[in-house]
Every structure is written in structure tokens, then in C-alpha cells.
N, CA, C and O of each residue as an XYZ file, in Angstrom:
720
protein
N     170.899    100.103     89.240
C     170.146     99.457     90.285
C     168.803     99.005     89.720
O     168.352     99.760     88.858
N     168.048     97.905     90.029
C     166.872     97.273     89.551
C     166.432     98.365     89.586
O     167.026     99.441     89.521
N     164.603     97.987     89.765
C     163.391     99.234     89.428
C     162.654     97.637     89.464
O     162.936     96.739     88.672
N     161.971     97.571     90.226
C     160.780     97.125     90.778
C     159.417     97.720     91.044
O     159.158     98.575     91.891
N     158.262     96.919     89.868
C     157.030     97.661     90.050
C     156.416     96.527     90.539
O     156.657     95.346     90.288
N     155.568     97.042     91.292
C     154.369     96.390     92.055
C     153.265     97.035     92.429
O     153.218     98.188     92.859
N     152.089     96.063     92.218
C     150.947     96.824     92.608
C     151.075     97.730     93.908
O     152.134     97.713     94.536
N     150.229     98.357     94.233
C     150.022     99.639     95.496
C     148.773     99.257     96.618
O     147.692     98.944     96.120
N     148.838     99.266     97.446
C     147.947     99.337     98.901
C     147.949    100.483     99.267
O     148.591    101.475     98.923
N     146.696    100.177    100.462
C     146.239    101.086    101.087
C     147.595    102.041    102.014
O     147.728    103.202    102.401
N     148.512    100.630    102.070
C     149.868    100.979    102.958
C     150.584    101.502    102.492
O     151.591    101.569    103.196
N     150.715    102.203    101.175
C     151.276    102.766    100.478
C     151.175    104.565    100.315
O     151.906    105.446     99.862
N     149.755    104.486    101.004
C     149.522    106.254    100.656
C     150.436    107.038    101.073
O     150.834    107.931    100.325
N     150.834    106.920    102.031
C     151.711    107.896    103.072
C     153.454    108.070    102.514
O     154.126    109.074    102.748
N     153.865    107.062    101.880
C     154.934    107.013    100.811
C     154.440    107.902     99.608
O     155.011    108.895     99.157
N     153.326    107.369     99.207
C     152.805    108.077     97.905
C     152.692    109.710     97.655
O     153.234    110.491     96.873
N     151.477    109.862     98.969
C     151.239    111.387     99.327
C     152.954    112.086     99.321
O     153.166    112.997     98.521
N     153.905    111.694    100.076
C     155.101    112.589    100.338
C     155.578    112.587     99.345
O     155.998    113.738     99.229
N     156.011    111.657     97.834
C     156.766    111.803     96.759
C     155.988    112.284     96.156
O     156.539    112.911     95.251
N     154.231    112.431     96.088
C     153.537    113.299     94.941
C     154.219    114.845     95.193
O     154.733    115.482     94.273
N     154.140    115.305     96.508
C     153.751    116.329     97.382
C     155.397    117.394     96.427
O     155.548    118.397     95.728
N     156.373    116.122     97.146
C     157.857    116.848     96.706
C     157.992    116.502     95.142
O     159.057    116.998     94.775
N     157.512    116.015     94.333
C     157.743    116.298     92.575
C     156.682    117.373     92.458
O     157.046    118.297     91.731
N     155.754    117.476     92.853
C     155.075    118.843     92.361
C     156.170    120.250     93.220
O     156.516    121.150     92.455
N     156.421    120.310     94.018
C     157.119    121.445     94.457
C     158.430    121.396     93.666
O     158.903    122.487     93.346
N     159.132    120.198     93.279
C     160.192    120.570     92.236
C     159.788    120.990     91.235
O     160.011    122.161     90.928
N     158.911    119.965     90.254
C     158.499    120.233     88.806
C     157.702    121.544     88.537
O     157.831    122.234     87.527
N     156.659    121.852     89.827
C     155.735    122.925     88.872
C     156.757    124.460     89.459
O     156.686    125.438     88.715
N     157.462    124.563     90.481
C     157.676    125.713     91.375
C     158.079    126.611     89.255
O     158.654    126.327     88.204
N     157.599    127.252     89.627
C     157.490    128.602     88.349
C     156.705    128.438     87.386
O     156.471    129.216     86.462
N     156.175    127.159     87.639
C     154.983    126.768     86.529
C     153.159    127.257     87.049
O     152.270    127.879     86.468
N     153.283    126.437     88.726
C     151.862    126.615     89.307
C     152.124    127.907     90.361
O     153.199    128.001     90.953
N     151.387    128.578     90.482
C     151.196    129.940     91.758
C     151.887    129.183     92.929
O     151.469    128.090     93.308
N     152.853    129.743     93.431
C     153.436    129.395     94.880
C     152.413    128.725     95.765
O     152.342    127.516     95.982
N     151.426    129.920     96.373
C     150.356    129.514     96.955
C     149.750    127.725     96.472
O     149.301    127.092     97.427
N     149.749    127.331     95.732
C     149.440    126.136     95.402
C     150.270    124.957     95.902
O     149.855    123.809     96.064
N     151.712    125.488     96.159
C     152.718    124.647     96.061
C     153.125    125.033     97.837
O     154.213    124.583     98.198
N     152.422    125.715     98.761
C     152.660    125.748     99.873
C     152.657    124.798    101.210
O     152.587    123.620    100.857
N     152.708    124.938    102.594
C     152.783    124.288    103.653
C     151.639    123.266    103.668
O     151.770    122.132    104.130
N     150.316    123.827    103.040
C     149.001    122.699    102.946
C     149.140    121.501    102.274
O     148.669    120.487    102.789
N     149.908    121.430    100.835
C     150.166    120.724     99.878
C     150.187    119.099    100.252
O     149.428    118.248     99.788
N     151.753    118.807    101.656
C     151.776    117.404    101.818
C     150.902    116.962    103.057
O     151.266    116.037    103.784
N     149.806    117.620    103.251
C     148.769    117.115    104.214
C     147.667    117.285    103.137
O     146.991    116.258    103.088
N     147.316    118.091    102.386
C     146.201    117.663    101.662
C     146.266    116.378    100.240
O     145.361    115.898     99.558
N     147.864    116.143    100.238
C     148.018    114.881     99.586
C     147.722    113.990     99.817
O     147.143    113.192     99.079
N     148.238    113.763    101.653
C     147.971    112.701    102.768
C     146.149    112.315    102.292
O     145.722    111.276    101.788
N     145.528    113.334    102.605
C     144.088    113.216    101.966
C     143.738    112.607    101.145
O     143.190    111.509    101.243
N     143.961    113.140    100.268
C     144.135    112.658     98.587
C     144.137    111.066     98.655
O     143.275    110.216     98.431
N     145.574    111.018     99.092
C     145.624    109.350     98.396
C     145.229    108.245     99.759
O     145.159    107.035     99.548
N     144.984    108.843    101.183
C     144.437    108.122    101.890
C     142.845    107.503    101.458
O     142.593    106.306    101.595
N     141.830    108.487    100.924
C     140.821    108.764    100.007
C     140.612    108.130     99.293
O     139.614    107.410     99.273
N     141.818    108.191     98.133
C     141.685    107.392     96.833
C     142.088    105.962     97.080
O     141.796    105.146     96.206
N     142.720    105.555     98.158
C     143.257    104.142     98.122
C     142.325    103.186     99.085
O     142.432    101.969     99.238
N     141.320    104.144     99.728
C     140.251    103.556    100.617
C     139.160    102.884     99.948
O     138.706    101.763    100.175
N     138.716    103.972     98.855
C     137.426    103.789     98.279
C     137.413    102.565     97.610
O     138.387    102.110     97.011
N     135.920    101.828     97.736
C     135.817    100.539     97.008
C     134.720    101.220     95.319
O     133.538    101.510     95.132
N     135.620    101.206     94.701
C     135.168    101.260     93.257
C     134.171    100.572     92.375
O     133.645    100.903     91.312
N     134.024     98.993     93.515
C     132.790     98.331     92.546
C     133.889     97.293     91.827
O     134.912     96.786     92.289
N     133.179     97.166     90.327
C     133.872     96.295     89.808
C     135.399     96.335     89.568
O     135.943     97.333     90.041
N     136.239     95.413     88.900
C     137.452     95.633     88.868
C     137.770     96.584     87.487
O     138.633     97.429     87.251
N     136.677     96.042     86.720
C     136.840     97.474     85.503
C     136.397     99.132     85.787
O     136.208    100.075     85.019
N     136.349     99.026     86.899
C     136.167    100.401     87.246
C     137.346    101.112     88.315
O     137.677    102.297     88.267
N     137.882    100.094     89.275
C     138.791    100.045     89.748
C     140.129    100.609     89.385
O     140.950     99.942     88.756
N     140.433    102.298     89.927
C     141.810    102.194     89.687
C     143.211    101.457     90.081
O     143.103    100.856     91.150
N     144.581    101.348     89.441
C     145.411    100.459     89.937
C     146.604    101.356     89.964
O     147.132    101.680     88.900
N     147.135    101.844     91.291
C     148.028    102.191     91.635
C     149.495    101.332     91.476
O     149.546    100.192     91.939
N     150.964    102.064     90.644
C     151.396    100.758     90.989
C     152.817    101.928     91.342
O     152.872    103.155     91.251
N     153.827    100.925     91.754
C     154.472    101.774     92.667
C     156.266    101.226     92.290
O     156.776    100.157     92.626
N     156.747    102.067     91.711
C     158.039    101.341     91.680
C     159.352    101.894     92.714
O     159.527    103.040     93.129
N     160.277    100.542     92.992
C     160.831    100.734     94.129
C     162.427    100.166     93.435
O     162.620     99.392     92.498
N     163.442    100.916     94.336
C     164.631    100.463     94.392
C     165.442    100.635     95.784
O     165.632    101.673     96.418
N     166.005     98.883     96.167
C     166.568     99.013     97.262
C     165.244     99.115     98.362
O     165.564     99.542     99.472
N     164.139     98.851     98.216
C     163.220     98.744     99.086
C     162.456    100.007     99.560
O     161.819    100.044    100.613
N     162.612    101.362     98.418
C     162.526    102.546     98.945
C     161.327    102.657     97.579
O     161.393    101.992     96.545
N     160.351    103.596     97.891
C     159.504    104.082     97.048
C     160.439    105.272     96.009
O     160.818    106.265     96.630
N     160.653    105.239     95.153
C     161.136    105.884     93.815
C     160.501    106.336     93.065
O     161.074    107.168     92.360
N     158.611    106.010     92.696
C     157.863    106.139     91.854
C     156.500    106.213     91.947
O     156.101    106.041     93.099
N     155.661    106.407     91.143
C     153.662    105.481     90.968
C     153.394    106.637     90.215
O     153.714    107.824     90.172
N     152.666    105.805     89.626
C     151.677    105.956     88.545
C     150.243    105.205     88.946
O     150.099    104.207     89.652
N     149.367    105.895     88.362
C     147.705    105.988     88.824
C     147.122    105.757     87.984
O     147.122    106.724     87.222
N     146.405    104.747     87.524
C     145.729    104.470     86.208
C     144.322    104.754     86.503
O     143.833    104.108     87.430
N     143.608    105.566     85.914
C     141.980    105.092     86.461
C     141.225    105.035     85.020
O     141.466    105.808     84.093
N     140.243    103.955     84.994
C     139.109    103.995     83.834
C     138.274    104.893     84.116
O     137.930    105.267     85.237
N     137.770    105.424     82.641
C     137.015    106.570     82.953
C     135.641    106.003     81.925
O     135.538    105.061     81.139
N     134.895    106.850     82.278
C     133.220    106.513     81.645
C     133.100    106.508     80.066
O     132.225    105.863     79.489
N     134.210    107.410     79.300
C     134.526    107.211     77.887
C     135.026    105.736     77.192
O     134.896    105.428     76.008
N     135.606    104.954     78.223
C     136.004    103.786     77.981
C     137.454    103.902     78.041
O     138.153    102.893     78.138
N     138.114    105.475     77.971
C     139.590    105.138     78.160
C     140.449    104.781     79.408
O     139.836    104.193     80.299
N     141.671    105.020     79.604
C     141.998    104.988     81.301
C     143.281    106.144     81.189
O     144.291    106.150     80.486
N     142.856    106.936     82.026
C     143.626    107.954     82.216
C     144.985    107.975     83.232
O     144.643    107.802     84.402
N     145.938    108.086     83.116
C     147.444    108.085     83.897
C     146.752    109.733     84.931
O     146.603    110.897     84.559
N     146.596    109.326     85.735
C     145.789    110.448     86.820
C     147.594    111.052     87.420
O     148.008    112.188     87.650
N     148.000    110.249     87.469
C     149.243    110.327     87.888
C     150.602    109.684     87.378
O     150.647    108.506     87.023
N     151.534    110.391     87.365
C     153.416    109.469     87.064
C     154.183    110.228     87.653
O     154.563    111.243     87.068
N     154.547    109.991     88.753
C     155.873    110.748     89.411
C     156.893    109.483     89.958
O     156.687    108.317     90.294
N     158.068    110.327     89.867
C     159.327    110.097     89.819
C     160.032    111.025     91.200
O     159.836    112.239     91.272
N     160.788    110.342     92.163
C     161.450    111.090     92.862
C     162.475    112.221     92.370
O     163.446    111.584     91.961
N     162.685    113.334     92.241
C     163.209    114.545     91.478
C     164.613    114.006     91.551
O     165.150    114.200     90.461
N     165.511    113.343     92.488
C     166.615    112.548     92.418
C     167.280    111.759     91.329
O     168.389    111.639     90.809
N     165.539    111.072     91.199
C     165.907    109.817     90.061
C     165.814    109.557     88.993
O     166.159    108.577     88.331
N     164.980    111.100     88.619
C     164.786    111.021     87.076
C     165.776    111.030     86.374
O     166.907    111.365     86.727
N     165.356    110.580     85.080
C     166.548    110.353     84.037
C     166.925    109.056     84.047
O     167.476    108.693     83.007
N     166.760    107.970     85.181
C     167.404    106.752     85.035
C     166.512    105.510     84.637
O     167.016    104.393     84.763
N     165.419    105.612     84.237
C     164.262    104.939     83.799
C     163.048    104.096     84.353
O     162.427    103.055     84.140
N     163.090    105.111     85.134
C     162.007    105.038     86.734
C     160.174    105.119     85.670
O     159.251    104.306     85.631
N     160.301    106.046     85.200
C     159.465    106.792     84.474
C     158.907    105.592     83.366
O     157.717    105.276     83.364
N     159.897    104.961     82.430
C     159.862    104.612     81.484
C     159.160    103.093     82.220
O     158.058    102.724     81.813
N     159.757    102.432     83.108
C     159.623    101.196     83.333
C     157.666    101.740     84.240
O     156.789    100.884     84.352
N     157.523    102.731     84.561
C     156.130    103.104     85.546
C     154.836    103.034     84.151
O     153.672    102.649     84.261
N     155.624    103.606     82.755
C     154.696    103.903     81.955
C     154.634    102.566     81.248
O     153.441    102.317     81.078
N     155.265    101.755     80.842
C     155.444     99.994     80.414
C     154.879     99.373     80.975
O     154.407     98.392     80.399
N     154.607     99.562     82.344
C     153.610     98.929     83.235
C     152.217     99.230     82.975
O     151.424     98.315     82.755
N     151.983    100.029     82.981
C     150.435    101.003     83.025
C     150.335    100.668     81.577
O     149.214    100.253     81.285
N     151.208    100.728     80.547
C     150.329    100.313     78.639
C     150.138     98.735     79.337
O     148.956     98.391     79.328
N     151.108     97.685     79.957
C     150.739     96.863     79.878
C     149.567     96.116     80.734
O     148.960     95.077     80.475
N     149.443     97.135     82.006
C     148.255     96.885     82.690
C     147.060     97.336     81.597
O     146.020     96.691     81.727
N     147.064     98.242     80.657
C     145.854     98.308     80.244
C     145.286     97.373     79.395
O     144.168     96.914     79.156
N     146.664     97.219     78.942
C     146.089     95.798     77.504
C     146.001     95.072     78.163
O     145.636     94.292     77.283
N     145.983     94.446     79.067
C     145.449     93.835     79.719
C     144.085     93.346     80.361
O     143.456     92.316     80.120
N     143.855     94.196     81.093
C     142.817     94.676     81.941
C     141.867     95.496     81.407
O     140.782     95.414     81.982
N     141.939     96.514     80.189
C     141.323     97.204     79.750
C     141.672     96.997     77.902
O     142.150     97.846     77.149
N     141.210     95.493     77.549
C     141.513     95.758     75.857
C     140.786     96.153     75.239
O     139.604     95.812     75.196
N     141.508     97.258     74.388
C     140.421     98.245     73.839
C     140.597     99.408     73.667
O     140.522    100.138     72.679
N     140.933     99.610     75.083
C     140.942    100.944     75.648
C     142.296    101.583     75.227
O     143.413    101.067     75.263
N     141.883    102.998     74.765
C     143.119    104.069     74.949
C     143.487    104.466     75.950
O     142.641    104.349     76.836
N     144.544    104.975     76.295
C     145.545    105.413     77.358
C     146.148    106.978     76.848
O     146.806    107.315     75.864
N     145.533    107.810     78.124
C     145.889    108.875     77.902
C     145.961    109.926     78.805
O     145.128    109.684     79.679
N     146.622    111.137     79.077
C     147.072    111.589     80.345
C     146.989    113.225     79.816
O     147.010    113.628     78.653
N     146.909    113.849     80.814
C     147.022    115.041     80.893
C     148.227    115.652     81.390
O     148.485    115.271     82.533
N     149.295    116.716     80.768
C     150.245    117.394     81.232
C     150.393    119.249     81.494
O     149.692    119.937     80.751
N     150.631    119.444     81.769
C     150.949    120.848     81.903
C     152.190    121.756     81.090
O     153.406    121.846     81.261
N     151.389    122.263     80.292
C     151.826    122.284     78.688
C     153.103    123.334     79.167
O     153.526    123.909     78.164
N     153.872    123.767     80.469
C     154.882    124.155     80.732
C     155.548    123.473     81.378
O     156.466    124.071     81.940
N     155.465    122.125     81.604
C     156.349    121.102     82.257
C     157.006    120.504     81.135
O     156.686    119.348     80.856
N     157.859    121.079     80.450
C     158.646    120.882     78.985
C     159.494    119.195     79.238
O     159.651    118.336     78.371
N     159.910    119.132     80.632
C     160.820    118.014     80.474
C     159.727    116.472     80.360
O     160.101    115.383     79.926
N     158.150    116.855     80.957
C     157.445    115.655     80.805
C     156.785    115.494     79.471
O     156.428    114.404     79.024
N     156.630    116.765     78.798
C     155.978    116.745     77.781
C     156.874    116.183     76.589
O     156.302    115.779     75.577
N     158.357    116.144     76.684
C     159.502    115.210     76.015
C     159.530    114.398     76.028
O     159.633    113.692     75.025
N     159.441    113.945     77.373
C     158.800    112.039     78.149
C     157.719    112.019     77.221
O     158.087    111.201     76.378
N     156.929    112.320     76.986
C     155.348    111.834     76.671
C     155.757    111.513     74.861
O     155.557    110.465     74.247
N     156.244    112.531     74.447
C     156.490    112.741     73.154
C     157.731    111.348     72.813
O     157.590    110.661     71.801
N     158.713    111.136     73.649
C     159.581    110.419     73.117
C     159.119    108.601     73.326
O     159.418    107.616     72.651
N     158.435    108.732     74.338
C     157.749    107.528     74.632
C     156.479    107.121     73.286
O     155.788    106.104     73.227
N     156.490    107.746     72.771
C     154.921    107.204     71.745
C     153.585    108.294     71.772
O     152.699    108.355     70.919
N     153.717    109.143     73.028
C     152.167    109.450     73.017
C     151.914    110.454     72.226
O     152.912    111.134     71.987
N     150.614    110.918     71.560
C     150.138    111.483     70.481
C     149.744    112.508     71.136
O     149.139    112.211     72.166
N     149.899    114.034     70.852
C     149.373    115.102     71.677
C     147.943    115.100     70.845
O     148.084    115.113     69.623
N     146.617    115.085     71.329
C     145.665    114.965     71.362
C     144.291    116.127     71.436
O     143.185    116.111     70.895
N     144.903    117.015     72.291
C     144.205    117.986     72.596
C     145.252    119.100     73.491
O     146.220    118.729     74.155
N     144.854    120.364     73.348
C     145.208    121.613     74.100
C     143.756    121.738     74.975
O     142.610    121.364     74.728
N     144.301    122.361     75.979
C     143.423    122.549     76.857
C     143.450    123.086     77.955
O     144.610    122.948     78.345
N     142.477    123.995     79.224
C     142.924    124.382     80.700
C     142.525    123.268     81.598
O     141.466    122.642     81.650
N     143.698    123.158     82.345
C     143.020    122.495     83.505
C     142.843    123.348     84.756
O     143.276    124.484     84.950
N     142.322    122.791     85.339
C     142.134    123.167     86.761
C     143.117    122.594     87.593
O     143.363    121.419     87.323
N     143.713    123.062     88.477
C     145.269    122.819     89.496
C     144.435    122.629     90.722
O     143.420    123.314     90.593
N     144.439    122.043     91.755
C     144.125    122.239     93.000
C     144.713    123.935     93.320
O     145.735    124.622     93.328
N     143.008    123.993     93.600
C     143.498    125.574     94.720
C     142.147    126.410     93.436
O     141.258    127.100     93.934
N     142.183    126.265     92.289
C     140.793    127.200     91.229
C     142.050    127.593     90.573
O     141.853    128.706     90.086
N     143.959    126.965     90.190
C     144.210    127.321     89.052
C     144.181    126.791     87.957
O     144.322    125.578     87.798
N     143.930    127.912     86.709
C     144.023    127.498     85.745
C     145.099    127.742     84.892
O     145.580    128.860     84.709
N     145.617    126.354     84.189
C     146.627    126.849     83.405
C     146.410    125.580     82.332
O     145.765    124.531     82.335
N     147.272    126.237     81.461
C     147.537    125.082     79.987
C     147.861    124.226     79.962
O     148.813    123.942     80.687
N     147.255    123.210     79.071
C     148.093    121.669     79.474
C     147.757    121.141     78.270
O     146.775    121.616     77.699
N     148.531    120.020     77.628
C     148.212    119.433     76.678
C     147.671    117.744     77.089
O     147.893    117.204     78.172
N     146.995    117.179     76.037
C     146.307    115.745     76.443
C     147.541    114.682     75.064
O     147.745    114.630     73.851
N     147.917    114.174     76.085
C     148.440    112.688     74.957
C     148.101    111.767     75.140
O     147.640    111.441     76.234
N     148.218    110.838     73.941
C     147.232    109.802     73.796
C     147.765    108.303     73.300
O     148.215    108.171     72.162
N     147.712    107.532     73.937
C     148.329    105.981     73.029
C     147.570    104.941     72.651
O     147.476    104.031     73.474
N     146.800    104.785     71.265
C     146.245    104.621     70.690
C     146.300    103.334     71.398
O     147.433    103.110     71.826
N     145.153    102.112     71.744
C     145.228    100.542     72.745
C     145.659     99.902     71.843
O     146.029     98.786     72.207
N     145.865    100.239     70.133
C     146.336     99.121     69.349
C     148.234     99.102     69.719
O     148.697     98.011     69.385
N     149.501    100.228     70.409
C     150.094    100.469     70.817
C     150.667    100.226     71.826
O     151.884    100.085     71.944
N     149.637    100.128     72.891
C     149.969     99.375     74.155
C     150.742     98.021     74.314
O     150.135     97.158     74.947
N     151.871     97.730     73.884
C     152.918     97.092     74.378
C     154.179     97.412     75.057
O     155.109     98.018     74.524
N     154.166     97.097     75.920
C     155.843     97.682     76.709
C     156.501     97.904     75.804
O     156.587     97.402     74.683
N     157.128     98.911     76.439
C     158.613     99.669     75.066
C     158.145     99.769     74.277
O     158.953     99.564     73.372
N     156.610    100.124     73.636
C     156.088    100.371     72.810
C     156.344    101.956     72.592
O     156.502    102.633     73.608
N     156.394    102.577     71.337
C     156.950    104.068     71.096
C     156.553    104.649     69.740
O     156.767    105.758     69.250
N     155.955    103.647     69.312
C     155.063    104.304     68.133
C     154.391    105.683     67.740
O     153.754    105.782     66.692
């Protein structure tokens, strides 16, 4: 079946918030504290991306770009690009409906985002943060091109901390299906 990406609206949060909400309760459940992954989760998402898709950012180089891939007219995907003050742009987000992974939902969300950056941001590196026990994304990251970069804790919504690694795709790289 296609895989259609397109930019993201404000009309989009409420799709967005519910598929962030249910890939974190698939992907992290034994990774993040239950408590994290509880009844609050898809209302404080609702938050989240009602929030993030409101705010006016200023210029367009500061501007994050949500983009959202769809099949059959149904939300399947998004990824969250935001520039950050270092000059890079960080993948804040990439989820995949827990259904659909494996069929190249993922791959076509991250082709978008290298190519929105070379774009929009030439220059700039592209690089994301994972949770250094989410083994099946950290394969994604690795088989796609990205360079593990740094070890590190993050902070989880809720004050947890756990391990995560940083990968990185150098902006000279940034071409779709790029895997360097």
C-alpha cells in the first residue's frame, strides 16, 4: 500500500497525540516505569502536541516541521524535526503505528526529514536521541546511516531517568535513501 508524507497542522494533533501515546505504551512497556506509561499519558500528549503545533516559532528557520505519513487516508506515522540553537535539527520525534512497523513507514518518515533538512537547513546535522533499550529502533538508526554519537541519560516525562544513545547524520549525508 502507498505511504504518503505530508506536512502536519494544527488539525493533526489529536491523530498525532493518540499514535505517540500508543507506540510509547507498546515500545517502552519494560523499558520506561509503568507509572510513566499510565492513564495520564494520552491526555498529557493531547497537551503536548496541541502546544507544540500552536506555538508561532518566529522565523521559518526556527520553526519546527511536523510531517505525517498516511495510508488509505489514515495517520500511520510523524516525525518532528526541530532546529536547535547548536545549528543542528533534532528528530524530537518518529513513530510508527505498532501495526505497521516493518513495512517502511519509518524509512520513508526518516527520507523525508534528511530531505527536509537539506533543504531547509543546509548545513545542518541531523540527529536524534534513542533509548539505549529500545533495541529494535536503535537497529533502525544503525541500519539507516546514523552514527551513534554520544551515550547519555535522558530525562522521560514523569523525572525518569534512563540511558539512551545520540545518532547522528552527518548534513554532507542527507539524501533520501541515504545510508552511509
Amino acid at each position: 500500500m502507498d505511504i504518503t508524507i505530508r506536512r502536519g497542522t494544527a488539525d493533526d494533533s489529536g491523530a498525532v497525540a493518540e499514535l505517540h501515546a500508543l507506540s510509547w505504551r507498546t515500545t517502552y512497556t519494560g523499558i520506561v516505569p509503568a507509572r510513566a506509561l499510565g492513564d495520564g499519558l494520552t491526555a498529557e500528549r493531547h497537551e503536548v502536541w496541541a502546544l507544540r503545533l500552536a506555538v508561532d516559532y518566529g522565523e521559518p528557520a526556527n520553526t519546527p516541521e511536523l510531517l505525517i505519513a498516511e495510508q488509505a487516508g489514515s495517520t500511520v506515522g510523524f516525525a518532528y524535526a526541530v532546529p536547535q540553537p547548536d545549528g543542528r535539527v533534532l528528530i524530537d520525534n518518529l513513530h510508527v503505528r505498532p501495526d505497521r512497523t516493518g513495512g517502511g513507514i519509518g524509512r520513508a518518515l526518516l527520507d523525508a526529514v534528511r530531505l527536509h533538512v537539506a533543504e531547509c537547513h543546509p548545513g545542518a546535522d541531523l540527529y536524534l536521541e534513542v533509548l539505549r533499550d529500545n533495541t529494535r529502533a536503535v537497529a533502525f538508526y544503525e541500519r539507516e546511516g546514523g552514527h551513534r554519537t554520544a551515550e547519555q541519560e535522558g530525562v522521560f516525562p514523569g523525572g525518569y531517568v534512563l540511558p539512551e544513545y545520540e545518532y547522528t547524520w552527518p548534513a554532507a549525508t542527507l539524501t533520501v535513501g541515504s545510508r552511509r
